[in-house]
C-alpha positions as CSV (number, residue, x, y, z in Angstrom):
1,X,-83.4,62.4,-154.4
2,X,-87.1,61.8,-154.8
3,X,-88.8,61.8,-158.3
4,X,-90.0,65.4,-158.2
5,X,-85.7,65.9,-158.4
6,X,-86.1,64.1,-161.4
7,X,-88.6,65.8,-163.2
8,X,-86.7,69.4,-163.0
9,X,-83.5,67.5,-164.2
10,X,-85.7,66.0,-167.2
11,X,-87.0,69.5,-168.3
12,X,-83.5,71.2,-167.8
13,X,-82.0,68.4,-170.1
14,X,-84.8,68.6,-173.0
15,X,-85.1,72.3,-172.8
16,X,-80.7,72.3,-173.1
17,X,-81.0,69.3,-175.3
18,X,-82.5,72.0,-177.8
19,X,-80.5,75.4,-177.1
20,X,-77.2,73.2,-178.0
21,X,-78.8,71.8,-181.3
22,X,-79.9,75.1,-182.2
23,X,-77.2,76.8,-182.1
24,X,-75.3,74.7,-184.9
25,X,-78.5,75.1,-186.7
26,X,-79.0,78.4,-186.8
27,X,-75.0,78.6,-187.7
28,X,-75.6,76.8,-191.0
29,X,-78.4,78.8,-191.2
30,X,-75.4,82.0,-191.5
31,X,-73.4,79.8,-193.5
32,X,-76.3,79.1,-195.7
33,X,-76.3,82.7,-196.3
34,X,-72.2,83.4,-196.7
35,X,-72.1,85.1,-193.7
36,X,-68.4,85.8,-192.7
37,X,-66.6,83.3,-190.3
38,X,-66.1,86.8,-187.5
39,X,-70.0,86.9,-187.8
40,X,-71.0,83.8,-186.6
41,X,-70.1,84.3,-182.8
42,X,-72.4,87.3,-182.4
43,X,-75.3,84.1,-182.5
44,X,-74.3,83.9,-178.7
45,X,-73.7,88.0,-178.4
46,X,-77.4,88.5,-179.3
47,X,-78.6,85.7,-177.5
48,X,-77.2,86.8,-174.2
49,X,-78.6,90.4,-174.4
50,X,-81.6,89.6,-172.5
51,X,-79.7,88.0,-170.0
52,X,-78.0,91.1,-169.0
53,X,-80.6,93.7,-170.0
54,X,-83.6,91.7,-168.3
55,X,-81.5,90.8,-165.4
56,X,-83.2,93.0,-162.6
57,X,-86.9,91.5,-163.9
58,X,-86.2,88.0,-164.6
59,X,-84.7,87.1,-161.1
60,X,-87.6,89.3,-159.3
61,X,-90.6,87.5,-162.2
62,X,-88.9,83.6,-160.5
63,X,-89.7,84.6,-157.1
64,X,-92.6,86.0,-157.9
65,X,-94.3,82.5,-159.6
66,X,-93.9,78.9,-158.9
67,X,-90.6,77.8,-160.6
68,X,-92.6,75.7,-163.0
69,X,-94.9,77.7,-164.6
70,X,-91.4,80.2,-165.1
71,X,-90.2,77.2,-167.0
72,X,-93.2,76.6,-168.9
73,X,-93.6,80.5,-169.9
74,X,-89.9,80.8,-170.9
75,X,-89.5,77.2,-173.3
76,X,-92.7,78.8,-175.1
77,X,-91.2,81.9,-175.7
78,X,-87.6,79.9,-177.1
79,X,-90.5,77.5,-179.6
80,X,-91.4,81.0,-180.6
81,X,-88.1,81.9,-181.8
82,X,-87.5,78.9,-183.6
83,X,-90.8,79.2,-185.2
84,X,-89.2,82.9,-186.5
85,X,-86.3,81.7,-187.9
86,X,-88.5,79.2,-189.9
87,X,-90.5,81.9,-191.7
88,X,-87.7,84.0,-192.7
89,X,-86.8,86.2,-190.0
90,X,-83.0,86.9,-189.5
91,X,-81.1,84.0,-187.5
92,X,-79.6,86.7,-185.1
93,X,-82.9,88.1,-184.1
94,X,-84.9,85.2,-183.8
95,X,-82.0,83.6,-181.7
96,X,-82.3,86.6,-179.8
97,X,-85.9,85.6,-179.2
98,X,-84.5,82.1,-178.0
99,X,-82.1,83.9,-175.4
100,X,-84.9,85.9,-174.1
101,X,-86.9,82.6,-173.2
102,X,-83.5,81.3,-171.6
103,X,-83.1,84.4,-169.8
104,X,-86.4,83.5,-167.7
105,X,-85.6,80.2,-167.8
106,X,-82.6,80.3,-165.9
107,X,-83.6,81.8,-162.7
108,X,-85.8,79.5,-162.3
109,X,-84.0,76.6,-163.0
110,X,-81.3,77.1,-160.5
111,X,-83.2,78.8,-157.9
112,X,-85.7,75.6,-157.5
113,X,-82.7,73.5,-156.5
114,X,-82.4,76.2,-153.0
115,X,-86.2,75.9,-152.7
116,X,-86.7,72.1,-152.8
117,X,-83.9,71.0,-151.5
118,X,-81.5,71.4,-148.4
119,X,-78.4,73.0,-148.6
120,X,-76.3,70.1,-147.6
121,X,-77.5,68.4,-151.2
122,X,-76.6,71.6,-153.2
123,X,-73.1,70.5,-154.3
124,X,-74.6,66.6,-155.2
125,X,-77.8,68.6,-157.0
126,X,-75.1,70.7,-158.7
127,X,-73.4,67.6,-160.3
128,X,-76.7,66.1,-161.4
129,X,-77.5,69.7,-163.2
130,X,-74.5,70.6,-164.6
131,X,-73.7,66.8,-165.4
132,X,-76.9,66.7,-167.0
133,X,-76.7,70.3,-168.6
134,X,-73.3,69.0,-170.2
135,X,-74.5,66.1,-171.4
136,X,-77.5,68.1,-173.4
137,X,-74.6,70.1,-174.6
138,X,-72.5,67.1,-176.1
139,X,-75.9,65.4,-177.3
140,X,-77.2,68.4,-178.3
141,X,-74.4,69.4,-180.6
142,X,-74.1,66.2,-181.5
143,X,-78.0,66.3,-182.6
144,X,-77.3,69.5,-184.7
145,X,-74.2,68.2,-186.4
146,X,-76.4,65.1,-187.4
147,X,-79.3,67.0,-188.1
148,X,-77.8,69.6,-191.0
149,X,-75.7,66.5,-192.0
150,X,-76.5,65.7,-195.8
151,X,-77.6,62.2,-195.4
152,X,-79.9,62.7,-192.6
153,X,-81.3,66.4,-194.3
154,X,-82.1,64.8,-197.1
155,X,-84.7,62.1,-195.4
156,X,-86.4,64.8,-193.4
157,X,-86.4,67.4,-196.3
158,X,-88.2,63.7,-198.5
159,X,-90.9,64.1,-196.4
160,X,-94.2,64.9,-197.6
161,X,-97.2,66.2,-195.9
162,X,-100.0,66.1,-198.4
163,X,-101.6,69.5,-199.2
164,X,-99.4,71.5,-196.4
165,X,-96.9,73.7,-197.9
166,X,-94.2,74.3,-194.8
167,X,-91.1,76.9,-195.4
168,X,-88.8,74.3,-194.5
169,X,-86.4,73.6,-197.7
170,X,-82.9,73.8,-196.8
171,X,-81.3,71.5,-194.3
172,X,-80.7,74.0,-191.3
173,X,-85.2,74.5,-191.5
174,X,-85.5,70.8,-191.5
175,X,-83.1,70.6,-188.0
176,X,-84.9,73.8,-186.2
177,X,-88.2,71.8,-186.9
178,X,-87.4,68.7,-185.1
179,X,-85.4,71.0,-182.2
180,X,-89.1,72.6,-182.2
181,X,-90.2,68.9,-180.8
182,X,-87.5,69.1,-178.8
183,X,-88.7,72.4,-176.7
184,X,-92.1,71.0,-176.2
185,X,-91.0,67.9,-174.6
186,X,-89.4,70.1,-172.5
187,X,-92.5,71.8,-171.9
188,X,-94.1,68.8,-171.1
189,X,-91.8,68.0,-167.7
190,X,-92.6,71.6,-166.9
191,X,-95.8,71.0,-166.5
192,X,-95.1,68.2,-163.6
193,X,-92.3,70.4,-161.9
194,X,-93.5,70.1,-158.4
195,X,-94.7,73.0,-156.2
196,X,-92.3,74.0,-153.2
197,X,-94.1,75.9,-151.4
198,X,-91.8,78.8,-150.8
199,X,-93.3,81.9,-150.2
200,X,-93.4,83.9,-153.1
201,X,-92.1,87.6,-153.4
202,X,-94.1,90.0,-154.8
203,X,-92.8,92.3,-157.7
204,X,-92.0,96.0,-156.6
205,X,-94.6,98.1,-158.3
206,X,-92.5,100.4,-160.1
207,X,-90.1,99.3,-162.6
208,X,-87.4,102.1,-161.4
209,X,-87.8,100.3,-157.7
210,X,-87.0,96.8,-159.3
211,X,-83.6,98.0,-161.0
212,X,-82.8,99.9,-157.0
213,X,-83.7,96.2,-155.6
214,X,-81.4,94.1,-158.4
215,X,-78.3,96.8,-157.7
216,X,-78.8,96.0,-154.0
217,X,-78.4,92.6,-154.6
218,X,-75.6,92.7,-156.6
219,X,-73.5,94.7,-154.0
220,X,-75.0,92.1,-151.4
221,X,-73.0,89.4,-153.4
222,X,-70.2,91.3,-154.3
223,X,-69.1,92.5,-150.8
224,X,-69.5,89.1,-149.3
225,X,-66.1,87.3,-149.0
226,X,-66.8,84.3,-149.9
227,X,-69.5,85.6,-152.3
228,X,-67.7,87.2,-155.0
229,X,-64.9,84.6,-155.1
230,X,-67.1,82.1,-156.2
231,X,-68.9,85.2,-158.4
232,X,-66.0,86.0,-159.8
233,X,-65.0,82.6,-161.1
234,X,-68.1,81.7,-162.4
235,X,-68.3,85.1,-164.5
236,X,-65.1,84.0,-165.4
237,X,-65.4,80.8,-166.5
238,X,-68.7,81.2,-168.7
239,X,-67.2,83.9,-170.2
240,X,-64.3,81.4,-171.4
241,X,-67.3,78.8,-171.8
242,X,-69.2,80.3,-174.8
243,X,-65.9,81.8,-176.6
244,X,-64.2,78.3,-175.9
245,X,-67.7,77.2,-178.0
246,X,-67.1,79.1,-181.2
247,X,-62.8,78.5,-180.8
248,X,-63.3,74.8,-181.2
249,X,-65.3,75.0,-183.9
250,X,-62.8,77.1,-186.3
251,X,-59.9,75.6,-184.7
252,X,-61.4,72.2,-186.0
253,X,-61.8,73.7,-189.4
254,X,-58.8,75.1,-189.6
255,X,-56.2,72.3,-187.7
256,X,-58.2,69.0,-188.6
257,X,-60.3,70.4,-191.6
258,X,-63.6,69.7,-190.5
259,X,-66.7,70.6,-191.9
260,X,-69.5,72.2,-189.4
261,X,-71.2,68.7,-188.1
262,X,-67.9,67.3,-187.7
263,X,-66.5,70.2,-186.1
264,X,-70.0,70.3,-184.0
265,X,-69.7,66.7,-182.5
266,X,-65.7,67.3,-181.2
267,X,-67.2,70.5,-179.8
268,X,-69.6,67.9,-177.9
269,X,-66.7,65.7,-176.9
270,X,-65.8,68.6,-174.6
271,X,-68.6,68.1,-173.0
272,X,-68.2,64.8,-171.7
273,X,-64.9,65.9,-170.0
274,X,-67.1,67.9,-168.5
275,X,-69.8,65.8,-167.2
276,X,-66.9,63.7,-165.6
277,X,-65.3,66.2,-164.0
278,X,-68.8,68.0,-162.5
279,X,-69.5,64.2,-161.6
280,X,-66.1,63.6,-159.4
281,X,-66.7,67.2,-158.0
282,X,-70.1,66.4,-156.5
283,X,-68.4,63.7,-154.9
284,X,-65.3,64.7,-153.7
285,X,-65.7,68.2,-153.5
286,X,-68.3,69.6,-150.4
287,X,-69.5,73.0,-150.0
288,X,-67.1,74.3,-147.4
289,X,-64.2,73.0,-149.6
290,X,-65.5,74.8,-152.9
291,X,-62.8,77.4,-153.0
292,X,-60.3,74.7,-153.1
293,X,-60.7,73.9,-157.2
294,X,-59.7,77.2,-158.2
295,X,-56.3,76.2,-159.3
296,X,-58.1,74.3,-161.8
297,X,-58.9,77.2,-163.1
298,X,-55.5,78.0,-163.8
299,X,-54.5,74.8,-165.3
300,X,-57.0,74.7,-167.4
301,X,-55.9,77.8,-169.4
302,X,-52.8,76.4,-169.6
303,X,-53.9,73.3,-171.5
304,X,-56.0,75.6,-174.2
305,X,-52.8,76.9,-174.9
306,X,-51.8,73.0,-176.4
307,X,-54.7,73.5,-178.5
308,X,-52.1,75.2,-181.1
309,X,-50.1,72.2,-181.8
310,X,-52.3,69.4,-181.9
311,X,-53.3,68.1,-185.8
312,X,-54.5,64.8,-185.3
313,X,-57.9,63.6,-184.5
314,X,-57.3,61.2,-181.8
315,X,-55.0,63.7,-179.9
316,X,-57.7,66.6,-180.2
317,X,-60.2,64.2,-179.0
318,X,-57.7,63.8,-175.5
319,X,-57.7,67.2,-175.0
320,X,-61.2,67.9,-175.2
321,X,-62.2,66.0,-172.6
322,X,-59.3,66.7,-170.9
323,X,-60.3,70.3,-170.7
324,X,-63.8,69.7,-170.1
325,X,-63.1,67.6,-167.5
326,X,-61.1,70.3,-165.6
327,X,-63.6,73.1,-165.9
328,X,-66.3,70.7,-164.9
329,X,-64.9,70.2,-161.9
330,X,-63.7,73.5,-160.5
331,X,-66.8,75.4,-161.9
332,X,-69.6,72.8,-160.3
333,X,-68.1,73.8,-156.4
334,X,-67.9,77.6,-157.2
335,X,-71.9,77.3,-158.3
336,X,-72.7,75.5,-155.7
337,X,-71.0,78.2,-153.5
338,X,-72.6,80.8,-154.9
339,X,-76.0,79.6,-154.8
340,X,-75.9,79.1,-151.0
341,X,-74.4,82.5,-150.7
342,X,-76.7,83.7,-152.6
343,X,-79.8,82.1,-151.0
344,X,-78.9,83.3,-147.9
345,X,-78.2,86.8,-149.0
346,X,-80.7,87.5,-151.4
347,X,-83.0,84.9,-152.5
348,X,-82.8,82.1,-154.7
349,X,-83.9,83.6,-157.3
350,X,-82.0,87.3,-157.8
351,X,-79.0,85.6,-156.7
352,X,-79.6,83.7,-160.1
353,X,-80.0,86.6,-161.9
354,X,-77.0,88.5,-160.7
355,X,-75.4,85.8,-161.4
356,X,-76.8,85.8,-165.1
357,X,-76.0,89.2,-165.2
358,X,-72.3,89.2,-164.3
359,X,-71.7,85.7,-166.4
360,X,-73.1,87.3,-169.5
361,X,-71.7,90.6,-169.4
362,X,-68.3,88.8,-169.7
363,X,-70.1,86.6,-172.5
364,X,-70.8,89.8,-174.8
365,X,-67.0,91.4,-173.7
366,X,-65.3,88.1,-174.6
367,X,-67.5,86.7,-177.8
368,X,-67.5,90.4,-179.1
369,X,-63.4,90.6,-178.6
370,X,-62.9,87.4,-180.1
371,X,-65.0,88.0,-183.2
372,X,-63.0,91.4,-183.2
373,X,-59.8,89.4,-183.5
374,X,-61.2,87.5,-186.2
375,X,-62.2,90.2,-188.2
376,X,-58.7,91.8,-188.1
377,X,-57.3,89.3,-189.4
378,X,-55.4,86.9,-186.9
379,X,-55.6,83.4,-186.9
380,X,-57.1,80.8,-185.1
381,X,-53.7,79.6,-183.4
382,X,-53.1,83.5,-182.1
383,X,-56.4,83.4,-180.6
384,X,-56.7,80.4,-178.5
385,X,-52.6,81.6,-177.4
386,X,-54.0,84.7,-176.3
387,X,-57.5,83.0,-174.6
388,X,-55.7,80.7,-172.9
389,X,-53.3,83.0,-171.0
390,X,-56.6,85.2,-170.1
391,X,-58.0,82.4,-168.5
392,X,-54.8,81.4,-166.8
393,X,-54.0,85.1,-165.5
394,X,-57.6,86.0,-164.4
395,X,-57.7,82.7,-162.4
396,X,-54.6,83.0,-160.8
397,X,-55.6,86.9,-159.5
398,X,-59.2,85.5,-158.5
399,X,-56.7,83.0,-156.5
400,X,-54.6,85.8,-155.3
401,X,-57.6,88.0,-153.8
402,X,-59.1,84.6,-151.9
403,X,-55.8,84.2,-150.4
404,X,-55.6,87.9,-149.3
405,X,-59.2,87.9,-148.2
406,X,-58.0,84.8,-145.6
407,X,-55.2,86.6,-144.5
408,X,-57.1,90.2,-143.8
409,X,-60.1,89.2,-143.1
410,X,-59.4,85.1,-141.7
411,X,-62.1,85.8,-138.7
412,X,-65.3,86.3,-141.4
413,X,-63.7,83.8,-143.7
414,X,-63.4,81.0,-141.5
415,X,-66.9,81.7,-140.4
416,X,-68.7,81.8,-143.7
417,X,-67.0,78.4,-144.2
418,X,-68.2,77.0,-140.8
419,X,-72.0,78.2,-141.8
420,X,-71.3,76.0,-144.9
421,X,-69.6,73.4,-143.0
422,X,-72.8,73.3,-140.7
423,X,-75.2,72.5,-143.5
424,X,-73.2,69.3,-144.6
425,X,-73.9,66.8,-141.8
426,X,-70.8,64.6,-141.5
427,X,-67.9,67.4,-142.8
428,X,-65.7,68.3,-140.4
């Protein structure tokens, strides 16, 4: 990998480095407020919206530029949410601001990988992203948990800039101020993204023409064989992601009695199973093999469920990384899978977004079920029962309908998998 590699993993990090951290900020932010526990999820709900209702723009608007100035344009739009929650606005819609900037983002993030690199280097590039993604989650949470912690709020909050009056006065301000730094580091490795030179799409010039083009897309991916395995999965499994997010927090409340930055940082210790499972995956796992891992899938579900009767720290501690290191390592082949799919069947970047699209539809459906279960009343232990048997069933039929498709249709199977296997010099 050469340094221009480097620089798009550097402004993926910062710019994820910030999302994760903001998040626990703008829950104490809610908390701050006495905002009801079932409340606090809908933080993802409406940051996700633009990723499903902007999905037929944002994949079209990443082909359309250079990958780098995408990158740029979205991080300036997420410093401009955090700037609204500083001056008053409600946490929910100036995260909401923050999800449309990731929403561009995204797109562009991924589909440079296809552009710069070949596709023989997808699966290693996908380790390096996600590994790096993950670790901006742990650190990041990490950083929020330690930012809206007491001792370290009350040094920032100390600080005095002489005839400048700020609206920063509560611990959660003093956090989204420094995440604010955060973003525009971020912003800086945008700037030195390197140029591909990919031919660049131009936008249909009617906005009804753009939604036609996205839908086409989307049955392109769909109907491939190989295609909406891996698209299924990975709906799947960030649909379990970002509920899994908001479980482990109020599990660690409620089983270890953690406060939020506590609860934060073992919500970050997930994340390191993960980075060491996306790690081993770029390494053991090549592209034609991907569908392989999704037994992981299945597993993994299965070890939520143990989530209920675990009470000690040390033990909960095992089981986070034990669990992030098995979705890191089935979910990193099935992106990598879908990217080349996608590449070759639609472009780098609307295979991105119908990939955004599908992933955070099941976001809205699982966070908005989950909060619903909260609100009528059943506890923690009930939920992660009943979210680790979804994860377990859906897996296993995703694994059922890969199985059929190689027996009905073997001929188109084994061929997708030899254009993959081509691509990887050395695989046989």
């Amino acid at each position: 990998m050469n340094a221009g590699f480097y620089i798009i993993m550097a402004a993926q990090f910062f710019s994820s480095l910030a999302d994760n951290a903001l998040l626990v900020a703008a829950i104490a932010l809610l908390m701050q407020a006495d905002a009801p526990s079932w409340l606090t999820p809908y933080l993802k709900f409406f940051f996700v919206i633009s990723y499903v209702a902007l999905a037929p723009y944002v994949g079209a608007f990443a082909d359309r530029l250079p990958k780098g100035q995408i990158m740029l344009i979205a991080n300036s739009v997420k410093i401009l949410g955090c700037i609204a929650m500083l001056f008053g606005t409600h946490p929910m819609l100036s995260y909401a601001l923050v999800g449309l900037g990731a929403a561009a983002y995204s797109p562009a993030k991924y589909g440079i990988l296809t552009e710069y690199l070949p596709h023989r280097k997808l699966v290693i590039a996908n380790g390096w992203i996600e590994g790096l993604t993950v670790a901006s989650i742990l650190l990041g949470t990490v950083l929020g948990g330690i930012l809206i912690h007491v001792r370290t709020s009350g040094v920032l909050l100390a600080i005095d800039l002489p005839l400048i009056d700020t609206p920063i006065d509560t611990p959660a301000e003093a956090a989204i101020a420094l995440i604010v730094a955060v973003y525009a580091i971020a912003a800086v490795f945008n700037l030195h993204v390197p140029i591909t030179g990919v031919a660049m799409k131009p936008l249909p010039t009617r906005p009804v023409d753009t939604i036609k083009d996205f839908w086409r897309c989307v049955g392109h991916l769909w109907r491939d064989r190989l295609g909406q395995i891996s698209l299924a999965v990975t709906t799947l499994f960030w649909g379990a992601g970002a509920t899994l997010q908001f479980i482990v927090i109020e599990w660690a409340r409620t089983a270890l009695g953690f406060d939020l930055s506590r609860a934060a940082i073992l919500q970050g210790i997930t994340a390191v199973g993960i980075a060491i499972g996306a790690v081993l995956a770029s390494v053991w796992v090549s592209l034609d093999r991907s569908v392989r891992v999704i037994p992981l899938g299945i597993l993994m579900g299965i070890v939520v469920i143990a989530m209920v009767f675990v009470h000690q720290v040390w033990l909960a501690v095992i089981l986070m990384v034990l669990i992030g290191a098995l979705a890191g390592f089935f979910v990193v082949p099935m992106n990598a899978l879908l990217q080349h799919r996608g590449h070759h069947l639609v472009g780098a970047g609307r295979s991105i977004a119908v990939q955004n699209f599908n992933e955070n539809t099941s976001i809205l459906i699982m966070i908005a079920l989950y909060s619903w279960l909260l609100h009528v009343g059943h506890s923690i232990y009930m939920v992660i029962t009943v979210f680790g048997l979804f994860v377990a069933g859906t897996m296993t039929i995703v694994q059922w309908w890969y199985l059929r498709n190689r027996r009905v249709h073997s001929e188109e199977i084994e061929r997708l998998l030899a254009f993959a296997r081509a691509e990887v010099p050395g695989k046989n």
